[in-house]
C-alpha positions, 0 to 999 in steps of 0.5 A: 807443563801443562796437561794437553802438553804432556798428552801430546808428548806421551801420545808422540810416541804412540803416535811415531809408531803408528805412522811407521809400522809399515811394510813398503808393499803386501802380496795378497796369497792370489798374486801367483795365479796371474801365471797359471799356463793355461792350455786351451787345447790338449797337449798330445806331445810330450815335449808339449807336457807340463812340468811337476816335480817335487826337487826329487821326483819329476816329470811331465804330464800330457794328454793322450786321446783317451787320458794322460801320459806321465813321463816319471824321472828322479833325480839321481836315476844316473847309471855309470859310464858303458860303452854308450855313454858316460854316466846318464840320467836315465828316465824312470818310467811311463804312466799311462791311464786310459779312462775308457773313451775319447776324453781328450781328442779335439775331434770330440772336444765341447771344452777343455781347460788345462793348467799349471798352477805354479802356486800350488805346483799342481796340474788340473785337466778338464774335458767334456766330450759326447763319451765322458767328462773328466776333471784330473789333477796330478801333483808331487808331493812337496814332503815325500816321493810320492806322484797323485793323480786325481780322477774323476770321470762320469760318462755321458749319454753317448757312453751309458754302458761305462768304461773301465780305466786302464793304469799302465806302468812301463819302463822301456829303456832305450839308448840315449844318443849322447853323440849329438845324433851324429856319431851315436851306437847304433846297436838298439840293445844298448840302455835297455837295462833289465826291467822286471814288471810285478804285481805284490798284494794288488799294486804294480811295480816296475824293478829296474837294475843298471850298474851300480844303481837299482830302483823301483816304481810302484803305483796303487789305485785308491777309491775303487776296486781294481785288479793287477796284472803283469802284461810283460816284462816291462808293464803291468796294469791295474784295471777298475770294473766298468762303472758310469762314474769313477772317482779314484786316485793314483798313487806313484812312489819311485826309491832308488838303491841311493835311499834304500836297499830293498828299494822295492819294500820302501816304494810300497812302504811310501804308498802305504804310509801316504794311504794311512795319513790320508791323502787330504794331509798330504795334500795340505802339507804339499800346499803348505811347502810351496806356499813358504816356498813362494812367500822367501821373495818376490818380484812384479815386473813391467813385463807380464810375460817375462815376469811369467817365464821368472816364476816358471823358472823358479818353480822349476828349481824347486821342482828338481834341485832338491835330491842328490845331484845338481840339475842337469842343463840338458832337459833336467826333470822334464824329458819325455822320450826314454831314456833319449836325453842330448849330449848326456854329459854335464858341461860344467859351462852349462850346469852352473847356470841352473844355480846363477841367482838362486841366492839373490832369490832366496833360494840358497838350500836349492844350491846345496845339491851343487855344493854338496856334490862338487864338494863331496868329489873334491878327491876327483878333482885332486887326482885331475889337478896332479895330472896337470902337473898341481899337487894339493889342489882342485881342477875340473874339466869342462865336460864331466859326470857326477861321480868325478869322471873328466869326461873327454878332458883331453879334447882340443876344445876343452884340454886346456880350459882351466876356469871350471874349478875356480867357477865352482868355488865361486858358487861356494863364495857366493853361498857364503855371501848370501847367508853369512854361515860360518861354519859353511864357510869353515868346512867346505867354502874354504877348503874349495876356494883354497884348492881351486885357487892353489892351481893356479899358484903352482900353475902360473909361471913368472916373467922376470921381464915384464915382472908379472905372471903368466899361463901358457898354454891355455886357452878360453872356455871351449875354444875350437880353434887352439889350445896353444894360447896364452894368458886367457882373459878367462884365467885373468878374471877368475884367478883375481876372482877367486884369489880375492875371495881367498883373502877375504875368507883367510881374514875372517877365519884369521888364518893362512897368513903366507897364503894370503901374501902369496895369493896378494902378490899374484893379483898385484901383478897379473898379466894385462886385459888384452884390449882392441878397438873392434870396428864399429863398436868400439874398444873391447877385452878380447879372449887372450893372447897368441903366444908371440904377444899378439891379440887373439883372436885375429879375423883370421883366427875367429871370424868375430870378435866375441863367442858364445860364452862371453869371455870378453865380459867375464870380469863382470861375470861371473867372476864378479871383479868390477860392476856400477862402482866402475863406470866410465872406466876403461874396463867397464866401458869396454864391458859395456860395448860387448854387450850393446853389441853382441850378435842377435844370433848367439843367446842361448848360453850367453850371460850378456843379459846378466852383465849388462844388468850389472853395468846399469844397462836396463834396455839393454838387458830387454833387449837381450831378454826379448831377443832371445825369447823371440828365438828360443822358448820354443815351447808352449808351456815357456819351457826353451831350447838351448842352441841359436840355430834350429832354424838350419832343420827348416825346409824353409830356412832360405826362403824367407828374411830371418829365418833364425826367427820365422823358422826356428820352431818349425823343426818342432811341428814339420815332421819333415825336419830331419838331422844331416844324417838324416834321423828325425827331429822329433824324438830328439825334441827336448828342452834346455834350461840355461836360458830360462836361469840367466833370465831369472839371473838377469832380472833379480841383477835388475832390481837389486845388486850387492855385488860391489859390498853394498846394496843398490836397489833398481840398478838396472831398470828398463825405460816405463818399468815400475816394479817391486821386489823382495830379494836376498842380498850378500850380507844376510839381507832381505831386501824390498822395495817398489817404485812408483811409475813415475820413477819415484821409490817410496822407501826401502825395507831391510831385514838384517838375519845376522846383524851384519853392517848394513851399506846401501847406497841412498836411491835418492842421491844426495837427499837426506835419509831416515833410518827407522826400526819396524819393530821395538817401537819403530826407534830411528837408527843412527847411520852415516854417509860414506862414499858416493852416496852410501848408508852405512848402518849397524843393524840388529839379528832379526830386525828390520828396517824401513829408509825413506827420505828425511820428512817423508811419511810412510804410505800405505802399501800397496797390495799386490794381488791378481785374478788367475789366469784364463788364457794363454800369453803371448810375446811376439813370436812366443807364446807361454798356452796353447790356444783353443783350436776345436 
């Protein structure tokens, strides 16, 4: 061999690993500014605030004529059930500043910026007025409870004298209306609580006591001198000396008897160890966690505002599901009035949706407040179970509280809805799924999925005739027209749903080897999908049967053919049972004509959005995403509300064309707007967080699935996207792609975090593949090819892989970054901003 040869075959090597030390595609760390909410104009209203929370400790900020307003909540601030209501999650307290003059009243305004910075989950306020210039910034910090508000103020010449700034905490509590404001108590001394405001050694605190949880709020101000003083029994003050220029921070600390038993002790305790570390370092370990946060994934999107709505949503999980309770549907964190909080009652429906995709995006730890919850009531829902008549197992109703209360279970709506269990467990699987802990699995997924599957084995009865199961009575999710129904397509799906992952849990644990006979023989002879042909549209799964055999529901019965909740696609989802693997079937088809169908009119609890992303279904998840953001993000920090039909509040519903889209926000800005009853609109005005999740849900279901026991990376993709993405998938999997705008994918990147069995299906079709390692000298992989188009690979804990067609090179990544945000953003009749208007 000569000596150029043998160059050439040392350097080879050298030269492979060169070429493929690559990653499909980098994210600069300013990406994330793209999507700064940026306010023009100050937010006056508090349903108008921006949203700060840490996963404990949050709430919304906004402005005031002469400073800001701090709506502070937590997490577990849930007192027990009274003659009111059930247990509710109260709101914690009120922090008012007053800077001294009008720093915020347009009337005065020369400029104003407002924003969110979602990268850095910080609030900055700026102002310039004749009085008084102000820069304000508020975060919560990512590691402890602890709120910061930066001041600094300078007057200008027409306010030479000075101003002094004025703290206030407050707590006034107040009833929460949980009757839909129809039917509510209306003796104002209910939800008053017994607060008691106090000064210790120059702070302020506020001590509040309900039955069976107690909490305090205290609140310093560091920088300057300043005097404490109790206003009342429900405030106190602290009060800076009249200065020309301030520079002072506000520190806010909340503990709740759940965290301490002193609880007004630990609050100062917080304040003092944060003033002794320095704010500076609290600072860069706040900046720290959201920048890890926000590096686990990734998505860039062919729709900059929906891509902005996806990140929103994803900040607020990680501002508020990190305490002890799961989010709330119903305004989570971000309330503003009191304690006025609609509904009251969690609807399971309604909570889950909060944590449908928080895997895929890797945010499995942001699940465990429902996990653990769920699982530590697991007694509760045994106790309800046998009350249905099933021993050893688990049964939730449709409406309860987190202390294991099944609120209003007997109600003819929900009295017989029995799917809320096996849902739950389903998010139990799912973690499992996601992260591959088998411990987890062992000692709670198991357990859970056992018992909520063991309903239904004592539940279902046998018909020796048609040689199949049944239940009867029962009936879909809320069902307002009977309860007397038989074989739900709800029960349907979730018992193969849940039964299945039964098996596949028993085989990994090798163990219940009767069970998993008995739960095999109930899913080979489940009852039949209730198919019809709706006019129209096609063939469709309708929701049961009445109990003479006949299809419900008949016109007469419903009006329409589908509800709110989707009944007819649950086999997608969320139970999960068929996907793209069963396209052109019977079951998919008629999956796939609810969902091209579905009334204009119903979004806002709709998972419509989510199956059809898992049939492939690109513009027709856009299409749906755009329905409902036109109708329900009614506020300009993109937070939605959650119900179809606010648009009945307007004064000028039957004047114009589409009023469910001209006039759905009107009940927000004419004080006009009134409830039948007539109460006013705008103390009830808040948030709800279902439709922001099946967005976020919907989107990660476009760009990859692993649902089906494989990987598809763009399944779902609208007509002229080009995005990218780094997700989570089933299997313990990192996954990240891109696609160019020409349709064409560059490669895919697989990072194995528990060298499972990698199984891909090739995004080129039939085209030959390269398996390639991005570490340990970049050595290819062996694979093969199985079923339609699938790469099976065996992969190693902690590596990562690159597949890319056979011959083709790795291109340099693409480097995705971005300019921050200056204006607010609109989309059609939405807008995420508030713009300039003096």
């Amino acid at each position: 061999m000569t000596k150029l040869l043998l160059a050439i075959v040392l350097f080879f090597p050298l030269l492979l690993n060169a070429q493929h030390n690559h990653e499909i595609f980098k994210v600069d760390n300013t990406y994330l500014s793209k999507h700064d909410i940026v306010y023009k104009t100050p937010a006056l209203e508090g349903f108008e605030g921006f949203p700060l929370g840490n996963g404990d400790l949050g709430g919304m900020v906004w402005n005031s004529k002469n400073g800001i307003e701090v709506q502070i909540n937590k997490n577990d601030l849930f007192d027990q059930p009274n003659s009111e209501a059930g247990a509710t999650l109260r709101g914690g307290a009120r922090l008012s500043i007053d800077l001294g003059a009008p720093g915020f009243e347009w009337l005065y305004l020369d400029d104003f910026d407002g924003r969110l910075s979602l990268k850095n989950a910080e609030v900055s306020l700026r102002s310039v007025t004749p009085f008084v210039s102000n820069q304000i910034n508020s975060w919560v910090s990512a590691n402890k409870n602890v709120w910061f508000v930066q001041i600094s103020s300078n007057s200008t010449d027409g306010n030479s004298m000075g101003n002094k700034v004025r703290v206030s905490l407050e707590r006034y509590g107040s009833r929460a209306f949980p009757g839909w404001y129809g039917g509510y108590i209306k003796d104002t001394q209910i939800g008053l609580g017994n607060t008691q405001a106090k000064t210790i050694a120059g702070d302020i605190v506020i001590e509040e006591k309900f039955e069976g949880l107690n909490f305090s709020v205290a609140c310093r101000i560091l920088g300057e001198k300043s005097e404490a003083e109790t206003i009342s029994t429900n405030k106190a003050e602290l009060i800076t000396e009249q200065k020309e220029s301030h520079s002072i921070t506000v520190m806010v600390s909340v503990v709740t008897s759940n965290e301490a038993e002193n609880t007004t002790q630990k609050a100062i305790e917080l304040l003092n160890d944060v003033e002794s570390e320095s704010i500076e370092k609290q600072k860069e370990k706040h900046k720290s966690w959201w920048a890890s946060f926000w590096g686990k994934s990734f998505v860039s999107l062919g729709n900059d505002y929906i891509e902005n709505i996806y990140y929103l949503r994803r900040y607020l999980m990680g501002s508020s599901s990190r305490g002890k309770f799961p989010v709330v549907f119903n305004g989570g964190l971000w309330t503003w009035n009191h304690d006025v909080r609609n509904w009251v009652t969690p609807h399971h429906w309604n909570t889950q949706q909060q944590y449908w995709g928080l895997a895929a995006q890797n945010d499995c730890e942001l699940m465990l407040p429902y996990l653990n919850t769920y699982f530590r009531l697991m007694p509760e829902a045994e106790k309800h179970a046998k009350k249905r008549g099933a021993k050893n197992a688990i049964l939730w109703s449709e409406a309860h509280d987190f202390f294991g209360s099944m609120t209003f279970w007997n109600r003819g709506d929900m009295l017989n809805n029995f799917t809320p269990a096996s849902q739950i467990a389903g998010f139990f699987w799912e973690y499992y799924q996601f992260t591959n802990d088998k411990e987890f699995l062992e000692e709670k997924a198991y357990p859970f999925l056992k018992k909520a599957a063991e309903f239904y084995v004592q539940t279902l009865k046998w018909d020796e005739k048609r040689n199949e199961y049944y239940i009867y009575p029962s009936q879909p999710y809320e069902s307002p027209r009977t309860h007397d129904l038989k074989n739900p397509i709800s029960d349907r799906n979730m018992v193969l749903s849940t039964m299945r992952a039964c098996i596949e849990a028993a085989d990994i644990l090798n163990t219940d080897k009767q069970k998993v006979k008995e739960w095999q023989h109930i899913i080979d002879h489940i009852w039949a999908i209730p198919f019809r042909t709706e006019p129209g549209i096609g063939e469709v799964m309708q929701l049961a049967y009445h109990p003479d055999g006949s299809i419900y529901p008949k016109p007469e019965d419903y009006g329409t053919w589908t509800n709110h909740f989707s009944a007819n696609t649950s086999l997608v989802f969320p139970a999960n049972v068929i996907g793209i693997d069963q396209k052109g079937s019977r079951e998919f088809n008629a999956a796939a004509n609810v969902v091209k169908n579905h009334s204009i009119a119903i979004n806002a609890i709709s998972p419509d959005p989510i199956v059809a992303a898992r049939l492939g279904l690109g513009d027709v998840v856009l299409e749906r995403m755009t329905n409902g953001i036109r109708r329900l993000q009614h506020f300009p920090q993109g937070l939605f509300y959650n119900i179809d039909h606010w648009y009945n509040l307007s004064l000028y519903m039957d004047s114009v064309q589409q009023p469910d889209i001209t006039t759905q926000r009107d009940y927000i800005y004419d004080a006009r707007a009134k409830y039948p009853k007539g109460q006013p609109a705008k103390p009830f005005i808040q948030c709800g967080l279902e439709t922001l999740s099946i967005y976020g849900a919907a989107t990660n279901e476009m760009l990859l699935q692993s649902n089906e026991g494989k990987i598809r990376v763009f399944p779902a993709v609208p007509s002229g996207w080009a995005p990218a993405f780094k997700l989570r998938a089933r299997g313990a999997f990192i996954v990240s792609s891109k696609m160019n705008d020409d349709g064409s994918i560059p490669g895919v990147q697989v990072e194995s975090l528990k060298g499972n069995t990698c199984k891909i299906v090739n995004p080129w079709g039939e085209q030959a593949i390269s398996v390639l390692k991005t570490k340990n000298k970049n050595l290819r992989v062996n694979h093969q090819i199985i079923d339609n188009n699938c790469v099976e690979f065996q992969t190693e804990k902690g590596e990562s892989y690159i597949i890319i067609p056979l011959g083709m090179d790795i291109v340099e990544p693409e480097i995705f970054k971005s300019d921050a945000n200056n204006a607010p953003k609109q989309f059609l009749e939405a807008e995420i901003g508030k713009q300039k208007n003096f």
